[in-house]
C-alpha positions as CSV (number, residue, x, y, z in Angstrom):
1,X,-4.6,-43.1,-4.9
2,X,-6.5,-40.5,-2.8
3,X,-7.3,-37.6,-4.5
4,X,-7.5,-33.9,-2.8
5,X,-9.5,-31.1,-4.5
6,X,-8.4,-27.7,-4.2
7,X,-11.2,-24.8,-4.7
8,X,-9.5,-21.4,-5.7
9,X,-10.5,-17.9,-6.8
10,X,-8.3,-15.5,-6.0
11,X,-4.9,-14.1,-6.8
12,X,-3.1,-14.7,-3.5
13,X,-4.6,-18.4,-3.2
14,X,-3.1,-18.9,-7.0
15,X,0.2,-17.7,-5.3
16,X,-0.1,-20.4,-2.1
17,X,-1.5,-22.9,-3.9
18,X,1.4,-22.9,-6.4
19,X,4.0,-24.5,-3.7
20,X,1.6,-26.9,-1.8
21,X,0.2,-28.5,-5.6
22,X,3.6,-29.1,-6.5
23,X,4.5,-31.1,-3.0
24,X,1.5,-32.7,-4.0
25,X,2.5,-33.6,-7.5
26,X,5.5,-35.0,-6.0
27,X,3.9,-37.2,-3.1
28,X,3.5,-40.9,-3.6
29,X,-0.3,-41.7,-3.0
30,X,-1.9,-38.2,-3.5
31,X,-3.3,-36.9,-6.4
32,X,-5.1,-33.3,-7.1
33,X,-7.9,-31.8,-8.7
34,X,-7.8,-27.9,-9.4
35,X,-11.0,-25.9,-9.0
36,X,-11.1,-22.5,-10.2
37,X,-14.2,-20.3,-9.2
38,X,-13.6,-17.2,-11.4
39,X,-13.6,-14.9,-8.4
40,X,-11.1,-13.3,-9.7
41,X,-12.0,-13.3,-13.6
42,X,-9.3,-10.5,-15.4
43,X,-6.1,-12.3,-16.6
44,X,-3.7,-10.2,-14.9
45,X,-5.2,-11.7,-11.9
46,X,-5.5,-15.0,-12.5
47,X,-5.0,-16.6,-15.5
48,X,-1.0,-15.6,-15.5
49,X,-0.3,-16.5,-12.8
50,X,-0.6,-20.0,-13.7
51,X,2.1,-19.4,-16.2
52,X,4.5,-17.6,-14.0
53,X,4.1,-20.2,-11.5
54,X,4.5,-23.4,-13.3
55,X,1.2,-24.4,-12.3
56,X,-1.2,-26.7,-14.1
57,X,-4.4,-24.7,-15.7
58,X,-7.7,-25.9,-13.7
59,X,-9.4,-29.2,-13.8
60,X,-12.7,-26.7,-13.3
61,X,-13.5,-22.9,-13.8
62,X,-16.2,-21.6,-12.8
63,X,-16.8,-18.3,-13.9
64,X,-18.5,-16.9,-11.0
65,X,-17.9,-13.2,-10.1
66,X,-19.6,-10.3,-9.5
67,X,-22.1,-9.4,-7.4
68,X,-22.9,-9.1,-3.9
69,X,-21.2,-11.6,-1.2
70,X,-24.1,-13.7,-0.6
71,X,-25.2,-13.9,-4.1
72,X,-21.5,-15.0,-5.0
73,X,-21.0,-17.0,-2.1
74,X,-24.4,-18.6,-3.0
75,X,-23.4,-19.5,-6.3
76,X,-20.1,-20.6,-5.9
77,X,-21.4,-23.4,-3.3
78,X,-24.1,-24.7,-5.4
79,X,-21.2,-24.9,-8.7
80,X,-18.7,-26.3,-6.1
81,X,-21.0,-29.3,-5.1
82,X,-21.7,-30.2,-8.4
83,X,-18.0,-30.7,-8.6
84,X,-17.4,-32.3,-5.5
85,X,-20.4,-35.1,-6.1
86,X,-18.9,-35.8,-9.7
87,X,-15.0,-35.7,-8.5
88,X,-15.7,-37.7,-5.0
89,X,-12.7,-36.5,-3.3
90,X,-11.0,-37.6,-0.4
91,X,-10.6,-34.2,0.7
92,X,-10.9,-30.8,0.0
93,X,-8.2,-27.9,0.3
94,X,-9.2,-24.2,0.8
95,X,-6.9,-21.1,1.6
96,X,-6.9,-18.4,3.3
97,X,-10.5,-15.6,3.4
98,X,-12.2,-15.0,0.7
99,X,-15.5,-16.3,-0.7
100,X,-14.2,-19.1,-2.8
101,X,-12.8,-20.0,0.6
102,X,-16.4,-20.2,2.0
103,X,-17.9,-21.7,-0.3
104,X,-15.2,-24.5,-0.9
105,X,-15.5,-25.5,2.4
106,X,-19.0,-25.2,3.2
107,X,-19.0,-27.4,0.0
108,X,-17.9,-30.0,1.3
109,X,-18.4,-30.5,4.8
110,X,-22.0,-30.8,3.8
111,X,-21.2,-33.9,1.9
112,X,-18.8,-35.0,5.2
113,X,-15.3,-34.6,3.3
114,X,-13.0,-33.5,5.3
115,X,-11.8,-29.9,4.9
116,X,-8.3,-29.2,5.4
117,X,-7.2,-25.4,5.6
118,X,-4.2,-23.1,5.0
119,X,-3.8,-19.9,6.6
120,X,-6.3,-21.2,9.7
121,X,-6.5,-19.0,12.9
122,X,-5.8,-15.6,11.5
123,X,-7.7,-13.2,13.1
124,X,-8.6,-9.4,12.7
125,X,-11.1,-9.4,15.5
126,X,-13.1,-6.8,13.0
127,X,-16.8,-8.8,12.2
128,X,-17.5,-5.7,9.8
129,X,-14.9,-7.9,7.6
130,X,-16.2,-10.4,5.4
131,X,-12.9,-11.8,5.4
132,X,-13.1,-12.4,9.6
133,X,-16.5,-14.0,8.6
134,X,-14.8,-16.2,6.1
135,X,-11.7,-17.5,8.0
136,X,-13.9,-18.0,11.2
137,X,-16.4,-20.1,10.0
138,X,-14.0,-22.2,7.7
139,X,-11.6,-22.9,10.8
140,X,-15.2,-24.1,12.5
141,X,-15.7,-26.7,9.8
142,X,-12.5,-27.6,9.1
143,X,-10.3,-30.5,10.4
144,X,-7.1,-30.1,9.3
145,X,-6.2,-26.1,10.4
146,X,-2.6,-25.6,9.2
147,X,-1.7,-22.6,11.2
148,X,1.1,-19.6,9.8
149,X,2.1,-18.4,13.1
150,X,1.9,-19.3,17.0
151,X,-0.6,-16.1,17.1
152,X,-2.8,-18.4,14.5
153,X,-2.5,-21.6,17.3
154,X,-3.0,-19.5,20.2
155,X,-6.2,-18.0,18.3
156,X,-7.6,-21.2,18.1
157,X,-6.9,-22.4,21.3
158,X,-8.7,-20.0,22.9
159,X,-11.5,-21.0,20.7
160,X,-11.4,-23.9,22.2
161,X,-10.3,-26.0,18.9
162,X,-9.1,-29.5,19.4
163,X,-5.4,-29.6,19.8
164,X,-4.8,-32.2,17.1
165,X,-7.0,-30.1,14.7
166,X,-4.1,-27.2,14.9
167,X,-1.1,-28.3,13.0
168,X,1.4,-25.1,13.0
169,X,3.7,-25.3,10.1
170,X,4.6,-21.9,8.7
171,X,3.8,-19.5,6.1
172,X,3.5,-21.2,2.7
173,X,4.1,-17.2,1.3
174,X,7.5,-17.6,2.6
175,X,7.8,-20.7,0.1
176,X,7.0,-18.8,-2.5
177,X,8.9,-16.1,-1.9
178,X,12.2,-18.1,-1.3
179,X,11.3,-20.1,-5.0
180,X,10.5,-17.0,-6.7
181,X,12.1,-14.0,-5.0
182,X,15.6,-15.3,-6.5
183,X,13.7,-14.9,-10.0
184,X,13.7,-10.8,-10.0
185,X,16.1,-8.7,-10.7
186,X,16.7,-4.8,-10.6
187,X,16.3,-4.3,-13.8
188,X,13.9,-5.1,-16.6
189,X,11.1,-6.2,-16.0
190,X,8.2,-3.8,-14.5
191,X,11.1,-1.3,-13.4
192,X,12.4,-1.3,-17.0
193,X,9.1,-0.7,-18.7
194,X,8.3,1.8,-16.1
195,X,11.6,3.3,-15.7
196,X,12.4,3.3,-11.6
197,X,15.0,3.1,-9.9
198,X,15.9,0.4,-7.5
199,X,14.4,1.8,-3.9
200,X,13.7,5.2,-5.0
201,X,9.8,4.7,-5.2
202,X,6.8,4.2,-2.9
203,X,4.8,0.7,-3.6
204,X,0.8,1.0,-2.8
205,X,-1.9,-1.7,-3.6
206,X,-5.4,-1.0,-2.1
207,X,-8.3,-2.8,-2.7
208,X,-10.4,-3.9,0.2
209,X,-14.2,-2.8,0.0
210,X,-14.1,-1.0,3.8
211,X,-11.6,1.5,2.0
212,X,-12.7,1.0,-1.7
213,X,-15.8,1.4,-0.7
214,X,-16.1,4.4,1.9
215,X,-15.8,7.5,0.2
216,X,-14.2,9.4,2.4
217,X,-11.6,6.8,4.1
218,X,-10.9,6.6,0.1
219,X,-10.2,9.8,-0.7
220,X,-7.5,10.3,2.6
221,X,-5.8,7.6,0.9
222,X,-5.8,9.4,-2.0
223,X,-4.6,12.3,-0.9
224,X,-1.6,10.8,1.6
225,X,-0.4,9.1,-1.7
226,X,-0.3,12.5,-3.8
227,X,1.3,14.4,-1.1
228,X,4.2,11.0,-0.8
229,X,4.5,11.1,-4.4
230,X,5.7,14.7,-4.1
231,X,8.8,13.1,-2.5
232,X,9.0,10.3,-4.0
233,X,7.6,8.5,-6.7
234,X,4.1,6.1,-6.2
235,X,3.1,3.0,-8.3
236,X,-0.1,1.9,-7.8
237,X,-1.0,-1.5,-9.8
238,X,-5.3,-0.7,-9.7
239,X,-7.4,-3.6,-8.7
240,X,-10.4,-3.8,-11.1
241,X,-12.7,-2.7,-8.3
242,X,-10.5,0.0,-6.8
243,X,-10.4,1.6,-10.6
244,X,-14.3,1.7,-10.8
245,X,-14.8,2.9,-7.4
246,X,-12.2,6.0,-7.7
247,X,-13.6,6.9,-11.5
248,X,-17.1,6.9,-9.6
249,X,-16.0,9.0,-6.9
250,X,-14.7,11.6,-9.4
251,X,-10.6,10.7,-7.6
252,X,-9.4,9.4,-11.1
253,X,-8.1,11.5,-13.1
254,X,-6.8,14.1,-11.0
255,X,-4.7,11.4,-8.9
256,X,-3.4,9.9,-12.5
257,X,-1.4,13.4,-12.5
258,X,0.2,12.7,-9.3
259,X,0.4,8.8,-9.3
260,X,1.7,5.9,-11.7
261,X,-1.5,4.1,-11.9
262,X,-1.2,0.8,-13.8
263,X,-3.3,-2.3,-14.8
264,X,-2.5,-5.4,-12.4
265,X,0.8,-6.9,-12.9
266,X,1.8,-10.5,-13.3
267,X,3.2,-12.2,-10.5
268,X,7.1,-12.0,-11.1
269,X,6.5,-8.1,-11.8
270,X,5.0,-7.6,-8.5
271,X,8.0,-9.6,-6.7
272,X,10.2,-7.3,-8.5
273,X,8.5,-4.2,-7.6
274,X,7.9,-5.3,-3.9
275,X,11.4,-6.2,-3.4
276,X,12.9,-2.8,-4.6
277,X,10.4,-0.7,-3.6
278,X,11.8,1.8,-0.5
279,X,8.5,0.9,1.4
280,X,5.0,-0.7,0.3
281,X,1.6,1.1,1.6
282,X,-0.9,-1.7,1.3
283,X,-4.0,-2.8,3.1
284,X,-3.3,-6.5,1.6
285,X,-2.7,-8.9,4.0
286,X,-0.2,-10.4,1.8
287,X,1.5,-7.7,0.7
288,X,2.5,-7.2,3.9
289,X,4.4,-10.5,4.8
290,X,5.9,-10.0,0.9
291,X,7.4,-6.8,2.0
292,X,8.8,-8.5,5.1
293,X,10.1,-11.7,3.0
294,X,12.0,-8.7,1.3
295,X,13.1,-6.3,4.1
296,X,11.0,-4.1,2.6
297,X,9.5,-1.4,5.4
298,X,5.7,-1.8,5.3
299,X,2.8,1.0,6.0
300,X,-0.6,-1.0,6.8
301,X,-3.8,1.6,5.7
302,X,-6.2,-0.6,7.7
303,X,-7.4,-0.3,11.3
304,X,-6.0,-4.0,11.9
305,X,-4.3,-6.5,10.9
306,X,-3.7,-10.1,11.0
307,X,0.0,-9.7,10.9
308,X,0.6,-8.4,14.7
309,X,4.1,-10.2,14.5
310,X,5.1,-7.5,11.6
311,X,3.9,-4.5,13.8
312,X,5.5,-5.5,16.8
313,X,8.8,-6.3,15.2
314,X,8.9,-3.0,13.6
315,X,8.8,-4.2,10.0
316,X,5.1,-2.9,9.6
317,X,3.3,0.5,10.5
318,X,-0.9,0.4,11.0
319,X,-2.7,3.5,10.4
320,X,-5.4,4.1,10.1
321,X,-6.8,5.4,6.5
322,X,-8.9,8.5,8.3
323,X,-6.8,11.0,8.0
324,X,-4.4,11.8,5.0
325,X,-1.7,13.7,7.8
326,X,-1.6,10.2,9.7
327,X,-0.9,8.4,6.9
328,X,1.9,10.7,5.6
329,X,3.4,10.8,8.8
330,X,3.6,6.7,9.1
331,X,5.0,6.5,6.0
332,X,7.7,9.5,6.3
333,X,8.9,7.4,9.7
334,X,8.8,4.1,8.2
335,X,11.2,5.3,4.6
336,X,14.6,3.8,5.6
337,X,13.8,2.2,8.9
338,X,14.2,-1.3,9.4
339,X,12.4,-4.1,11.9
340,X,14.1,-6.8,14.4
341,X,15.7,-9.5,13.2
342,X,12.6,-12.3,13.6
343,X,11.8,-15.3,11.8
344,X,7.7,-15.7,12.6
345,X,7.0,-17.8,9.6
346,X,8.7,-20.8,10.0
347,X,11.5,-21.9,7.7
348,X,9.7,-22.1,4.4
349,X,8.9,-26.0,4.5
350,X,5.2,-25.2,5.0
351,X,4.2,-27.1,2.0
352,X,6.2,-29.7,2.6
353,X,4.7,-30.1,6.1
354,X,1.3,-29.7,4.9
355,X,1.1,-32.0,2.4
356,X,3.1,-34.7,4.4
357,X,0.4,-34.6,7.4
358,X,-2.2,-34.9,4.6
359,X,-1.1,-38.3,2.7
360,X,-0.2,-39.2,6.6
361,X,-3.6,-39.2,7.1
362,X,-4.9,-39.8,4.2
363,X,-3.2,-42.9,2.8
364,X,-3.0,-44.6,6.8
């Protein structure tokens, strides 16, 4: 039996993770062992979505948050090896950007186990992103890079990665949202308790620290969403860090007038409220492919994105969060529009592939 450890932390991991530990469950050969670094620590962020996903709780949790990125980083790798020497794996499976991502990986290619990664070859070409920092330097040290889209291969080609290091096999997102998207309905649910109608509302999620944490690119976010909820109404599920940063900025409690703030969702409530939204303004990276997997029009507050497939097919708007006018403006063009008909993410047997190349290799 060769055994696979997974390092997770945050929400949208949880989400990708869910489909490729259940091919996993189901391979002959492979076994799995769940870490959970705590990087994201509030329930509604982690904890349910275990539940909602029919996924097994963690082998390991952490409970490492907070703080600055290197300090997190820093501690996350020193917890992770701990792990890794007591678990010996065969390999080790990280996903995606973030600093559980990092850390997972850096983990274990210091101990020479192989690193295998989901989501490899995205690129914002922005180094002011931690996120770019993340994905780059995981691709470097990985040897398994399971790329979402051709744009991910051709990325890494260009980098000069070895061609049999870039295995392309799909979005595992779109998986998910084929398992779970059949789940929701329009009604109950989060558009019961928060009494909407079915695509007669604005979706907006925000929580990246170059908008969080810029006062003045927040507060044009803050004020394109007011004026849009004058036409229509806005939810806006608050990332922890998103809350603090707008009660410090004095943005709260005016925009609570204006805006349906609420507490993170679980994960089947933010399927539902993605999939009848009349358009999602996000600057998640997921988010926006969740609004595609939906034919859900999609306004992008960032000045990139990783999604240029989305962009040039229509389905997604980028604009920059600068200026409040711009932002209005995208998102009064992109209410009712729709994209081309395009089909970028594979065919949603992206677990399945991944998890067949891995015992492939792994039980030769």
């Amino acid at each position: 039996m060769r055994k696979i450890l997974t390092v997770l932390g945050a929400r949208p991991q949880f989400i990708k993770a869910s489909v490729v530990s259940h091919a996993i469950a189901q391979t002959d050969g492979l076994s799995e062992v769940l870490v959970h670094t705590g990087q994201h620590f509030d329930a509604n962020m982690s904890d349910v979505f275990f539940v909602e996903l029919g996924m097994a709780k963690p082998d390991y949790f952490l409970d490492i948050h907070g703080g600055s990125h290197g300090a997190m980083t820093g501690r996350m790798l020193t917890e992770v090896e701990r792990v890794l020497l007591q678990e010996r794996p065969d390999a080790v499976l990280v996903y995606g950007d973030t600093n559980s991502t990092l850390a997972g990986a850096l983990a274990a290619v210091k101990l020479q186990i192989p690193v295998a990664h989901v989501e490899a070859g995205l690129r914002s070409f922005n180094m002011a992103m931690p996120e770019e920092v993340n994905r780059i330097l995981a691709d470097r040290i990985a040897h398994w890079l399971f790329t979402p889209t051709d744009t991910a291969a051709n990325n890494l080609a260009r980098e000069g990665v070895a061609p049999e290091q870039v295995i392309p096999v799909g979005d595992v997102m779109l998986d998910v949202a084929l398992h779970h998207g059949q789940r929701v309905q329009e009604c109950g649910g989060a558009l019961g308790r928060l009494a909407l109608r079915p695509k007669a509302y604005v979706l907006a999620t925000i929580h990246r620290a170059e908008n969080t944490d810029h006062p003045e690119r927040l507060a044009a976010i803050v004020d394109a969403l007011a004026a849009t909820a004058r036409q229509l109404p806005v939810v806006w599920p608050l990332h922890p860090r998103t809350r603090v940063m707008l009660a410090a900025a004095g943005l709260l409690d005016a925009l609570a007038c204006k805006v349906r703030l609420i507490d993170p969702v679980g994960y089947l409530d933010m399927v539902q409220l993605e999939k009848f939204a009349a358009l999602v303004a996000t600057d998640s990276g997921g988010v926006q492919k969740e609004a595609f997997f939906h034919r859900v029009p999609c306004v992008t507050l960032r000045d990139e994105t990783e999604w240029v497939e989305l962009v040039g097919a229509g389905w997604n708007r980028l604009v920059s969060p600068k200026n409040a006018s711009d932002m209005v403006g995208a998102i009064q063009a992109a209410l009712g529009s729709r994209g081309e008909d395009v089909q970028p993410y594979g065919t949603g047997d992206a677990a399945a592939r991944i998890v067949r190349r891995l015992q492939q290799d792994l039980c030769a």
